[in-house]
PDB file of N, CA, C and O in Angstrom, chain B, residues numbered from 101:
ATOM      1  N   UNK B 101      48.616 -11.147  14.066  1.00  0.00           N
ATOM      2  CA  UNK B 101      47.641 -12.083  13.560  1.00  0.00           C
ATOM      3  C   UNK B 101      46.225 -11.547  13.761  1.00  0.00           C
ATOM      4  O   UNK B 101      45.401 -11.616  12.849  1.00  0.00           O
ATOM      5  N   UNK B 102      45.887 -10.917  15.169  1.00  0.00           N
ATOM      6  CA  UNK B 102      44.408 -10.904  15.198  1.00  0.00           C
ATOM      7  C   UNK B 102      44.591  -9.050  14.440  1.00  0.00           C
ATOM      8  O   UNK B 102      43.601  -8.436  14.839  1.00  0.00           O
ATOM      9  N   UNK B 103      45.226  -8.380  13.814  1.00  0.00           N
ATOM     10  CA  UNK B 103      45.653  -7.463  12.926  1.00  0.00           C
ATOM     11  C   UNK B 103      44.888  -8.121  11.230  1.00  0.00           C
ATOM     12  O   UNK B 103      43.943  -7.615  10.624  1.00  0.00           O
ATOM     13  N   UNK B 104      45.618  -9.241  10.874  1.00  0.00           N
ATOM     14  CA  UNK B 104      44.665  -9.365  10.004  1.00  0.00           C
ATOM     15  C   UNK B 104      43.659  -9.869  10.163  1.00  0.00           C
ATOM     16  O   UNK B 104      42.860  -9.291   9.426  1.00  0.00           O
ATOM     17  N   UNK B 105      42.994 -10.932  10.913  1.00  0.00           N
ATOM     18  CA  UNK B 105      41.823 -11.070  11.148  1.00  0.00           C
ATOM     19  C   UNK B 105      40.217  -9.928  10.991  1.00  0.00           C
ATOM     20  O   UNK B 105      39.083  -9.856  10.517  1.00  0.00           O
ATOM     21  N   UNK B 106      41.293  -9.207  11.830  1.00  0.00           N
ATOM     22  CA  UNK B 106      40.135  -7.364  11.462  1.00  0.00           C
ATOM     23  C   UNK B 106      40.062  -7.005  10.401  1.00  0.00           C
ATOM     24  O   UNK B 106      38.970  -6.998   9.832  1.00  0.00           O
ATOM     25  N   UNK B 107      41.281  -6.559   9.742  1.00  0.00           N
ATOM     26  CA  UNK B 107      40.985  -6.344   8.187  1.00  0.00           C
ATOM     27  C   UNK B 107      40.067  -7.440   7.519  1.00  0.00           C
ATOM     28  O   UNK B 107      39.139  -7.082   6.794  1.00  0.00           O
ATOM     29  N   UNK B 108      40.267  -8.485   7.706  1.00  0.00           N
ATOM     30  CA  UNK B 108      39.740  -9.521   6.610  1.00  0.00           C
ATOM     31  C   UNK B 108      38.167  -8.996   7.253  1.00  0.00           C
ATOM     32  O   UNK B 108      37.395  -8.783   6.318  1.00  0.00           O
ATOM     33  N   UNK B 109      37.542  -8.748   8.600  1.00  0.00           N
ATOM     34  CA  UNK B 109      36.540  -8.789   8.567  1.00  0.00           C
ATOM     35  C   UNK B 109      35.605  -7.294   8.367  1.00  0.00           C
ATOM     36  O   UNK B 109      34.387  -7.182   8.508  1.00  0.00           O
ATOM     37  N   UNK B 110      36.489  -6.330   8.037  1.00  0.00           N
ATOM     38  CA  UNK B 110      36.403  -4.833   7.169  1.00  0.00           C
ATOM     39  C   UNK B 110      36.019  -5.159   6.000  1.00  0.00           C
ATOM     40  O   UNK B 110      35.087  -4.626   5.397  1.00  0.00           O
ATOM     41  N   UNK B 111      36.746  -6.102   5.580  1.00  0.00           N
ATOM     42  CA  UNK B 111      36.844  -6.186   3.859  1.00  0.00           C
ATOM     43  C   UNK B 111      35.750  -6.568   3.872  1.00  0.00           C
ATOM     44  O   UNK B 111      35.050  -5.725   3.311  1.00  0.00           O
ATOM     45  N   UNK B 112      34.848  -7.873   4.401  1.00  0.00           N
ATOM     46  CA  UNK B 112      34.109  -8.725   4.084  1.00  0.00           C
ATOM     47  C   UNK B 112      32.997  -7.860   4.414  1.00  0.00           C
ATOM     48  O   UNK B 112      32.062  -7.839   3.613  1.00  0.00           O
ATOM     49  N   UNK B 113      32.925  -7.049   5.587  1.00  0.00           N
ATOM     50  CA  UNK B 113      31.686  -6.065   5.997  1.00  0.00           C
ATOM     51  C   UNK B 113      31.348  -4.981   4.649  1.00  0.00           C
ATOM     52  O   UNK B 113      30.263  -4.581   4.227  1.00  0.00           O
ATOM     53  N   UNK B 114      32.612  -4.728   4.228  1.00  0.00           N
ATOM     54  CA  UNK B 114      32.345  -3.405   3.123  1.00  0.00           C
ATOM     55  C   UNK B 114      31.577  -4.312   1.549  1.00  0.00           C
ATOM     56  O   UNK B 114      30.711  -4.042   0.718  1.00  0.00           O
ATOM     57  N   UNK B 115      32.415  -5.338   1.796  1.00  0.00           N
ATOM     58  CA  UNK B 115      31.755  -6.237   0.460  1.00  0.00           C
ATOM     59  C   UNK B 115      30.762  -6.553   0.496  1.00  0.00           C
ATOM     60  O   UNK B 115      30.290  -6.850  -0.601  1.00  0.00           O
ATOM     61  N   UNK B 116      29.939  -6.675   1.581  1.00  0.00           N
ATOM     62  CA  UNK B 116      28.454  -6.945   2.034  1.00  0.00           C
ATOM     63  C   UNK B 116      27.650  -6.028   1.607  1.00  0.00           C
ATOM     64  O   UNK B 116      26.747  -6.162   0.781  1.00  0.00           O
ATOM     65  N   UNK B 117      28.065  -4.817   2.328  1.00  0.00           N
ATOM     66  CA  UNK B 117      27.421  -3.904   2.502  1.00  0.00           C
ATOM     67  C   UNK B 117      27.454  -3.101   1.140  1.00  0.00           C
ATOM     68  O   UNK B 117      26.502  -2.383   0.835  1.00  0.00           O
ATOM     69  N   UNK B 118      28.870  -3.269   0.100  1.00  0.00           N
ATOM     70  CA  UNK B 118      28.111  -2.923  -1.632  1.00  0.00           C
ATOM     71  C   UNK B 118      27.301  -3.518  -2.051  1.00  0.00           C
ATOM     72  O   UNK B 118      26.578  -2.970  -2.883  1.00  0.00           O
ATOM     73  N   UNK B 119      27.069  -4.785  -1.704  1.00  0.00           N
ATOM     74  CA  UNK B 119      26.273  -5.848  -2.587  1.00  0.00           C
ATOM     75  C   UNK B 119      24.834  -5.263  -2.079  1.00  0.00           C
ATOM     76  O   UNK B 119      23.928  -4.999  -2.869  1.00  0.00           O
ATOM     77  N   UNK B 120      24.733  -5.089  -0.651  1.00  0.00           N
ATOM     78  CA  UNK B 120      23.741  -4.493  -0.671  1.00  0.00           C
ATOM     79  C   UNK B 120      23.130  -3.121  -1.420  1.00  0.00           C
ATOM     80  O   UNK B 120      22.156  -3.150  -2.172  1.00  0.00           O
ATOM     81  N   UNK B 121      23.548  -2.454  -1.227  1.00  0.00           N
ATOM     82  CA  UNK B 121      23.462  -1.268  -1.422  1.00  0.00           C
ATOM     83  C   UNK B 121      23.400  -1.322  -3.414  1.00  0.00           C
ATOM     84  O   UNK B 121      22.447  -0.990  -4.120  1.00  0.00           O
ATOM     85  N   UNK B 122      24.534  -1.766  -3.785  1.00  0.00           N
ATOM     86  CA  UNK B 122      23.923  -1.955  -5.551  1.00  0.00           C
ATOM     87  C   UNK B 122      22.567  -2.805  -5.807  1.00  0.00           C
ATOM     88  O   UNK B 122      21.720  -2.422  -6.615  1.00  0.00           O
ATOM     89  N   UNK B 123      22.442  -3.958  -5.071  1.00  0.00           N
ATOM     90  CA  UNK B 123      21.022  -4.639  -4.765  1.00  0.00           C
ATOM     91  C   UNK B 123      20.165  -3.414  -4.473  1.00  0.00           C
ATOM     92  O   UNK B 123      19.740  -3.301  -5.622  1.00  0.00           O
ATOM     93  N   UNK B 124      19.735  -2.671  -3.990  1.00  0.00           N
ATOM     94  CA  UNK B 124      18.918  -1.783  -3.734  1.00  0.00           C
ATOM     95  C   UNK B 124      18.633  -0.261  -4.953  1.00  0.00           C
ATOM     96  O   UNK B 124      17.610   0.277  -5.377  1.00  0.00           O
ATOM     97  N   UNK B 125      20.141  -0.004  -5.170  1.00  0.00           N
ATOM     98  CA  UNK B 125      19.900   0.938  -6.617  1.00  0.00           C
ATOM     99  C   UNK B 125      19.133  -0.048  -7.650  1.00  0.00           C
ATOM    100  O   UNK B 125      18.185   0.413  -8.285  1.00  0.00           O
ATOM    101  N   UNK B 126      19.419  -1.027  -7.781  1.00  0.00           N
ATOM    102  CA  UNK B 126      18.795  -1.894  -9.248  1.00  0.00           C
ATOM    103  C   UNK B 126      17.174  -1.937  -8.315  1.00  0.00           C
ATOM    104  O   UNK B 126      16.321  -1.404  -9.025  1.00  0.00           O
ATOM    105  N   UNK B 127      16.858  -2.191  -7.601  1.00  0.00           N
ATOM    106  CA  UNK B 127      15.775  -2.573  -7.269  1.00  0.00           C
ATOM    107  C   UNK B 127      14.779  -1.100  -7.038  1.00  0.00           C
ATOM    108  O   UNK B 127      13.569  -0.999  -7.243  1.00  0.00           O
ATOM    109  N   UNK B 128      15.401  -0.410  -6.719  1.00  0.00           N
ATOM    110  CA  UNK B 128      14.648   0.965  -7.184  1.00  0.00           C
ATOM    111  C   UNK B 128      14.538   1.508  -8.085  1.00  0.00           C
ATOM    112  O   UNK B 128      13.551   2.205  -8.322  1.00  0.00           O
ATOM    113  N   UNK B 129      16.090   1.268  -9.323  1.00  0.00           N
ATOM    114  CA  UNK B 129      15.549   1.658 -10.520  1.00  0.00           C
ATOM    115  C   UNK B 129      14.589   1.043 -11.151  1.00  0.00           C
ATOM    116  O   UNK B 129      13.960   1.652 -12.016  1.00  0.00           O
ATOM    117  N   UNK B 130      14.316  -0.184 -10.860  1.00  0.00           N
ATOM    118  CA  UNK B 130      13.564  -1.417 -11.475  1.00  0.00           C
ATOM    119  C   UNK B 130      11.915  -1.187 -11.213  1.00  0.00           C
ATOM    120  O   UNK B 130      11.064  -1.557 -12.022  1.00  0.00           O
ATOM    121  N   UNK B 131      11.626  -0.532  -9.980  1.00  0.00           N
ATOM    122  CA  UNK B 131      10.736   0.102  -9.769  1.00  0.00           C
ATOM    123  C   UNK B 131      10.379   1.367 -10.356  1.00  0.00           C
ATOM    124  O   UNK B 131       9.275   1.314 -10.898  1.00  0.00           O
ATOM    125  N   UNK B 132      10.905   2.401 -10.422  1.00  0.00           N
ATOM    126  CA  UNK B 132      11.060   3.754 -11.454  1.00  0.00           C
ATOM    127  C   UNK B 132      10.532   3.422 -12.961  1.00  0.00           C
ATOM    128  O   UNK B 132       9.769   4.112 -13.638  1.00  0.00           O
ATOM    129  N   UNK B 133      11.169   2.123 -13.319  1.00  0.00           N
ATOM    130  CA  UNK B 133      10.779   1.902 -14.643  1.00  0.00           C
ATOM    131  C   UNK B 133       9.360   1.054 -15.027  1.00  0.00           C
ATOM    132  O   UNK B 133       8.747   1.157 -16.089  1.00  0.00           O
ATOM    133  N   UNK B 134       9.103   0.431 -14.198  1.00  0.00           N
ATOM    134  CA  UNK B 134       8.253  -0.434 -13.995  1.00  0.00           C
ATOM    135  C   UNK B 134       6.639   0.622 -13.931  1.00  0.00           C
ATOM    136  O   UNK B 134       5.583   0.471 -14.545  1.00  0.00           O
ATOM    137  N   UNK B 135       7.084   1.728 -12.858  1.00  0.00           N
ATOM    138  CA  UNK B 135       6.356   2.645 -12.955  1.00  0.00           C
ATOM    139  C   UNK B 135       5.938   3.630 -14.077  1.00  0.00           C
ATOM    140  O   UNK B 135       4.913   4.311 -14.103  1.00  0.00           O
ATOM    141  N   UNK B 136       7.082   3.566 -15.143  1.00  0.00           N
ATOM    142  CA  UNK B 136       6.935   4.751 -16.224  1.00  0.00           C
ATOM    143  C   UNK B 136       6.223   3.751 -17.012  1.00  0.00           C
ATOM    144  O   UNK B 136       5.214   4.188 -17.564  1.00  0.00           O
ATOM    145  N   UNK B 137       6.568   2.172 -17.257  1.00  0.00           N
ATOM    146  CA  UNK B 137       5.461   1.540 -18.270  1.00  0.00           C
ATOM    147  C   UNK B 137       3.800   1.339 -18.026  1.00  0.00           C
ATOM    148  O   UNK B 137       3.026   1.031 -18.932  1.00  0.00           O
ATOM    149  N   UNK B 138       3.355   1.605 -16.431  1.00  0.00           N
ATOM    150  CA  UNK B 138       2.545   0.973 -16.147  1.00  0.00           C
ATOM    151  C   UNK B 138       1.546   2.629 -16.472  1.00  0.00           C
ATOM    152  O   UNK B 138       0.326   2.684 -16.629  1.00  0.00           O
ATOM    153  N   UNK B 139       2.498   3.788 -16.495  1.00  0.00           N
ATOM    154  CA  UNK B 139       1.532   4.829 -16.434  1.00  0.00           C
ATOM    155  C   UNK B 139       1.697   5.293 -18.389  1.00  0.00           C
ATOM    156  O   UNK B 139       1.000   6.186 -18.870  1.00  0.00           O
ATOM    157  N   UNK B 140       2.488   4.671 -19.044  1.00  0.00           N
ATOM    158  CA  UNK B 140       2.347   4.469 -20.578  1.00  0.00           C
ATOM    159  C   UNK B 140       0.996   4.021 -21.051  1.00  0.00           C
ATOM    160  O   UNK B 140       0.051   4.507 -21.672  1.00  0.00           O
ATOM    161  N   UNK B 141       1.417   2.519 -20.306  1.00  0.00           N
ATOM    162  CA  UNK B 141      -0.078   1.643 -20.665  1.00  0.00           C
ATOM    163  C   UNK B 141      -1.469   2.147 -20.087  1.00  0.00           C
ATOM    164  O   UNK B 141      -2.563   1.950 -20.616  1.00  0.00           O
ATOM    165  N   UNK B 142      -1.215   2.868 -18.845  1.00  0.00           N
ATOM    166  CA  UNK B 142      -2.805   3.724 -18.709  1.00  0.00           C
ATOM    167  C   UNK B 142      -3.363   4.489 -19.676  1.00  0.00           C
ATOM    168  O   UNK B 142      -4.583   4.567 -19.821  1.00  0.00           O
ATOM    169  N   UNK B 143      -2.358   5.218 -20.537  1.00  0.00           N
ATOM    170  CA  UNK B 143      -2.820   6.168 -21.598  1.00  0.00           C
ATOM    171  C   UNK B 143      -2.988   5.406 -22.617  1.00  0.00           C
ATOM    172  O   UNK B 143      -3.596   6.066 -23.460  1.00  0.00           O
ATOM    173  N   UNK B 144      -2.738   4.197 -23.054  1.00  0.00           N
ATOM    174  CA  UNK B 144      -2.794   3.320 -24.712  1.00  0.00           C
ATOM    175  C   UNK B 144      -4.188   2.812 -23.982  1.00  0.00           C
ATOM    176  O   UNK B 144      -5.091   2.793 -24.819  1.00  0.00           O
ATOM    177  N   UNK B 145      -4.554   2.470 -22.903  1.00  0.00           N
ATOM    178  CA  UNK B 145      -5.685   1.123 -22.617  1.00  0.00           C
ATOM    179  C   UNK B 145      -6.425   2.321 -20.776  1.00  0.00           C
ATOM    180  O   UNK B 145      -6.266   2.047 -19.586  1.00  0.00           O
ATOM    181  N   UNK B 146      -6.958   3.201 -21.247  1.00  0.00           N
ATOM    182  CA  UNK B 146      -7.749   3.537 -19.946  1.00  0.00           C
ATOM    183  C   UNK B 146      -8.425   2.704 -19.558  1.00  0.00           C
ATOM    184  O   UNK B 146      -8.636   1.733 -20.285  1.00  0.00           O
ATOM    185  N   UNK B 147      -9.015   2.790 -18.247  1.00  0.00           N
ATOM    186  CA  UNK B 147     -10.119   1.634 -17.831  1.00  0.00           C
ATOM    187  C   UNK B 147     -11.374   2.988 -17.735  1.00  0.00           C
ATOM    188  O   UNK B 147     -11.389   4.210 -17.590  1.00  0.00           O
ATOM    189  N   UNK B 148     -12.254   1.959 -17.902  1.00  0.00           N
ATOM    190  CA  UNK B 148     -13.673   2.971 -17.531  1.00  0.00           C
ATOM    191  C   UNK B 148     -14.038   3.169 -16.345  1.00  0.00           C
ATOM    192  O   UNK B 148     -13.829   2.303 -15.495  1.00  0.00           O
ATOM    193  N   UNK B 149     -14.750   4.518 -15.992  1.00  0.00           N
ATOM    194  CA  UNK B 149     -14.816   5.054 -14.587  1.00  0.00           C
ATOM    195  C   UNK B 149     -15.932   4.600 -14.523  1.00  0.00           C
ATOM    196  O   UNK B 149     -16.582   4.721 -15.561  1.00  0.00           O
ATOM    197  N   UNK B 150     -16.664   3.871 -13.278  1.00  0.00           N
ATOM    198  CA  UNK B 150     -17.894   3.827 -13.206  1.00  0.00           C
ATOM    199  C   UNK B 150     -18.313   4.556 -12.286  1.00  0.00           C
ATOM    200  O   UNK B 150     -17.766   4.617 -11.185  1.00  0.00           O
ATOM    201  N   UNK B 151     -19.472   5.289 -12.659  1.00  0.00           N
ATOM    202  CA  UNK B 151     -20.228   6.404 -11.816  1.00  0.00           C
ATOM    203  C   UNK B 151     -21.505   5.877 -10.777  1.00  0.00           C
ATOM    204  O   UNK B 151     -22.472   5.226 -11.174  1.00  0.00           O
ATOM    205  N   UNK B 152     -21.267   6.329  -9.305  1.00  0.00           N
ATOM    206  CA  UNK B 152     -21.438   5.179  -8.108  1.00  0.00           C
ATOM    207  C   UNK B 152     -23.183   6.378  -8.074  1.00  0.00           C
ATOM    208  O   UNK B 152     -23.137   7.419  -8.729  1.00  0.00           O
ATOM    209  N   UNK B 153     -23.820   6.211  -7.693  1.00  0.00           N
ATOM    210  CA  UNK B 153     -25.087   6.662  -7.161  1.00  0.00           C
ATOM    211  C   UNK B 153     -25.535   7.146  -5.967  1.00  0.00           C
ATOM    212  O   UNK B 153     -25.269   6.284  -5.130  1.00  0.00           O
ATOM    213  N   UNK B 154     -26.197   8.285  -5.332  1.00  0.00           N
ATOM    214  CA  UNK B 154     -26.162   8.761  -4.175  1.00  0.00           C
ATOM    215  C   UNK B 154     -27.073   7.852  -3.627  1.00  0.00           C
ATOM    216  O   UNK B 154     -27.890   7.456  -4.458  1.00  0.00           O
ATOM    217  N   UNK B 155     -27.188   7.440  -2.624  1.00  0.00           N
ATOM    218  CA  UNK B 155     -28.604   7.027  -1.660  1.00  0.00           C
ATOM    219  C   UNK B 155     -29.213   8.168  -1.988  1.00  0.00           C
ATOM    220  O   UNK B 155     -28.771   9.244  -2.391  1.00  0.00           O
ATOM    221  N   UNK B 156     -30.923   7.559  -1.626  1.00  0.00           N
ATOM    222  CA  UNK B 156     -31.815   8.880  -2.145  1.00  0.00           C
ATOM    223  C   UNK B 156     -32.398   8.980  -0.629  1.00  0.00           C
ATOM    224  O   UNK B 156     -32.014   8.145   0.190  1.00  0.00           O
ATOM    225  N   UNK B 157     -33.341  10.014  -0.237  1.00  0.00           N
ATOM    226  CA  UNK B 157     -33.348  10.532   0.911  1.00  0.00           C
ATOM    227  C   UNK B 157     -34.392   9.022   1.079  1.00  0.00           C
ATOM    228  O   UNK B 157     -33.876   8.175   1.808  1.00  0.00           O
ATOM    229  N   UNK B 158     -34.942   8.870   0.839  1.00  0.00           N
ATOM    230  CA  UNK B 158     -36.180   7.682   0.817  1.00  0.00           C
ATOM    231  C   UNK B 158     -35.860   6.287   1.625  1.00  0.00           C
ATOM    232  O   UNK B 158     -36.602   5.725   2.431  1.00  0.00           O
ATOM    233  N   UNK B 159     -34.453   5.853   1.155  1.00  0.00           N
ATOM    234  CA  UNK B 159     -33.373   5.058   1.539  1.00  0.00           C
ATOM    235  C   UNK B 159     -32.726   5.685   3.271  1.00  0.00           C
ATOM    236  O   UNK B 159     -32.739   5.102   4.355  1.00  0.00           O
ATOM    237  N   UNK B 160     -32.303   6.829   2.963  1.00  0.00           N
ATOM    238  CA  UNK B 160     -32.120   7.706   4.284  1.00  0.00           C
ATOM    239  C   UNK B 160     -33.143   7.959   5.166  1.00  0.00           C
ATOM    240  O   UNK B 160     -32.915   8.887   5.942  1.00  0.00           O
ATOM    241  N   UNK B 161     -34.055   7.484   5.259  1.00  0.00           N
ATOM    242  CA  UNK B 161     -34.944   7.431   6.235  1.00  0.00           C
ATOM    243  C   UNK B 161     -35.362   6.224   6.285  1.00  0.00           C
ATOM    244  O   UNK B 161     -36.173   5.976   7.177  1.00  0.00           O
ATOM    245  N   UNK B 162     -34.954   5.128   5.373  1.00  0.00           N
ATOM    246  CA  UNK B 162     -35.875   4.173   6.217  1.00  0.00           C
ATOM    247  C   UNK B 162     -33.970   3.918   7.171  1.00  0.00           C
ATOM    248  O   UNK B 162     -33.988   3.006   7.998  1.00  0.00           O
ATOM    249  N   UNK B 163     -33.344   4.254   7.100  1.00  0.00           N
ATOM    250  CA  UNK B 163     -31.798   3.396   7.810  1.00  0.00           C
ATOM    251  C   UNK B 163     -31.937   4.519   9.043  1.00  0.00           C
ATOM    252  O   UNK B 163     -31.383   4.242  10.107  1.00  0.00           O
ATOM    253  N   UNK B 164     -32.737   5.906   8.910  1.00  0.00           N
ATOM    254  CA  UNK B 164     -33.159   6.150  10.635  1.00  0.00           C
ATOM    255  C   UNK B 164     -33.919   5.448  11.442  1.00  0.00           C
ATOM    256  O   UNK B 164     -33.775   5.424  12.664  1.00  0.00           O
ATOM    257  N   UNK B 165     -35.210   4.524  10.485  1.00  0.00           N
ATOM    258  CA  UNK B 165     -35.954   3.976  11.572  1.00  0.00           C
ATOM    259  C   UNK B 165     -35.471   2.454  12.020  1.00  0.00           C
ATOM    260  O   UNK B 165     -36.071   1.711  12.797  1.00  0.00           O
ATOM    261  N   UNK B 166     -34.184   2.177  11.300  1.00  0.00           N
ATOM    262  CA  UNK B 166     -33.738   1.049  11.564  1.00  0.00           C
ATOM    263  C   UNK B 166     -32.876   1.339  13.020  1.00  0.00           C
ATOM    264  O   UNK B 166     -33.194   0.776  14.068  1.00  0.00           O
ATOM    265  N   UNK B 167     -31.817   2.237  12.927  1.00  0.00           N
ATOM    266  CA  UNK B 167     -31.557   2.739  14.416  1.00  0.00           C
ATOM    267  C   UNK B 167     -32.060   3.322  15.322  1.00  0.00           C
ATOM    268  O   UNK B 167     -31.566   3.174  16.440  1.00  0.00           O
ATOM    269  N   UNK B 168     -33.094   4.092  15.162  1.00  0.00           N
ATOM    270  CA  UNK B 168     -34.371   4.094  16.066  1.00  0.00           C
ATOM    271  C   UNK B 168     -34.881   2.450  16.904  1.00  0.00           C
ATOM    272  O   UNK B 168     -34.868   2.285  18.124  1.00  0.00           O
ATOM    273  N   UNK B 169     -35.291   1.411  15.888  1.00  0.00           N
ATOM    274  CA  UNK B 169     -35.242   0.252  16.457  1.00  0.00           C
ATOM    275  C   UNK B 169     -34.103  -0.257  17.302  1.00  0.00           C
ATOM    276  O   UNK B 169     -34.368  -0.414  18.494  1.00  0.00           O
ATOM    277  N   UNK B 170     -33.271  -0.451  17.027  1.00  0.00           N
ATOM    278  CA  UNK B 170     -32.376  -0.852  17.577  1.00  0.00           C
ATOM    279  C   UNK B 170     -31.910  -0.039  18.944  1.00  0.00           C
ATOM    280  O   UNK B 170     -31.514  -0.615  19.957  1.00  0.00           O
ATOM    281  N   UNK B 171     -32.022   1.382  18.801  1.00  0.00           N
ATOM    282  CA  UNK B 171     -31.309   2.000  19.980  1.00  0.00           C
ATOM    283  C   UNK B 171     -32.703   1.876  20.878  1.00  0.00           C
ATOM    284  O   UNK B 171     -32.646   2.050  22.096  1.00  0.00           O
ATOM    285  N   UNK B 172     -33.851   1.591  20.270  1.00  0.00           N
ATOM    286  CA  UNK B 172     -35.111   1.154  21.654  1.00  0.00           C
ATOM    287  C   UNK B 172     -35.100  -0.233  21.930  1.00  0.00           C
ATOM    288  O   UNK B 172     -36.069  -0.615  22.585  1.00  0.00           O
ATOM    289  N   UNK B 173     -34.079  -1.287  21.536  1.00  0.00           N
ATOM    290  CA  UNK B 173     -34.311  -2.481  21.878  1.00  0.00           C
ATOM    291  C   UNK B 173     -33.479  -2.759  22.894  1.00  0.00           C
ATOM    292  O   UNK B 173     -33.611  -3.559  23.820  1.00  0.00           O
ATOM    293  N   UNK B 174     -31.980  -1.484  22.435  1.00  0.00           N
ATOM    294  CA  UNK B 174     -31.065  -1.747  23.400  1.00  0.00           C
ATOM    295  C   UNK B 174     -31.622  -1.197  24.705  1.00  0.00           C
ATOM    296  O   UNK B 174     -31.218  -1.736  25.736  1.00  0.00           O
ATOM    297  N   UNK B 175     -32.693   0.030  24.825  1.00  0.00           N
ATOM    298  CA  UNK B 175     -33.000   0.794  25.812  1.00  0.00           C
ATOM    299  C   UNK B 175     -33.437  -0.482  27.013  1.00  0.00           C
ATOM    300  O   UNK B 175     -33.164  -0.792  28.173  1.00  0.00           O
ATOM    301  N   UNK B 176     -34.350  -0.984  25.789  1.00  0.00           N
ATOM    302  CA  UNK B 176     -35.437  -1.437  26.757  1.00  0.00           C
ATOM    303  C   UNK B 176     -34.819  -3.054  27.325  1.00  0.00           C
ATOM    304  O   UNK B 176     -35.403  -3.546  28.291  1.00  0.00           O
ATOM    305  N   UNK B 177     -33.642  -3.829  26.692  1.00  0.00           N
ATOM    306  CA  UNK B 177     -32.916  -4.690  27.093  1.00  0.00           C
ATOM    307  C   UNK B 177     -32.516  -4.258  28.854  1.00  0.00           C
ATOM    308  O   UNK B 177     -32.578  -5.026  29.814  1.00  0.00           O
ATOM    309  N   UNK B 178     -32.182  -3.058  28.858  1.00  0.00           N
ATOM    310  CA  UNK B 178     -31.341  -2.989  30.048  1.00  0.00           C
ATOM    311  C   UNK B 178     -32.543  -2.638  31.417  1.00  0.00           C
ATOM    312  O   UNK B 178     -32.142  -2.519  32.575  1.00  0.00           O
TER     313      UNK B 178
END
């Protein structure tokens, strides 16, 4: 008796464990494909790049005298 009990709970482990496992092929192929449409539609519909701007040195010096302030406020705090 506890002979079949084991089997029955083999069977039920292996049946699990396909369901999983085919659950996971579909869900990766599903991804694979999902991926080949999304890089289709990049080429029919590009988006536009927008071009970002350097700080100019002008900008870069006033953000030294801002930590200049600050690292003499902390000085002089302590």
């Amino acid at each position: 008796m506890t002979e079949n009990y084991l089997l029955m709970g083999l069977e039920l482990m292996l049946l699990g464990m396909g369901f999983v496992i085919s659950f996971l092929c579909v869900l990766v192929a599903a991804m694979f494909g999902m991926s080949a449409v999304v890089k289709y539609l990049n080429k029919l519909f590009p988006e536009k790049v927008e071009v970002v701007e350097k700080k100019s040195a002008k900008s870069q010096a006033g953000d030294d005298a801002v930590i200049a302030a600050v690292v003499a406020a902390v000085l002089a705090r302590k």
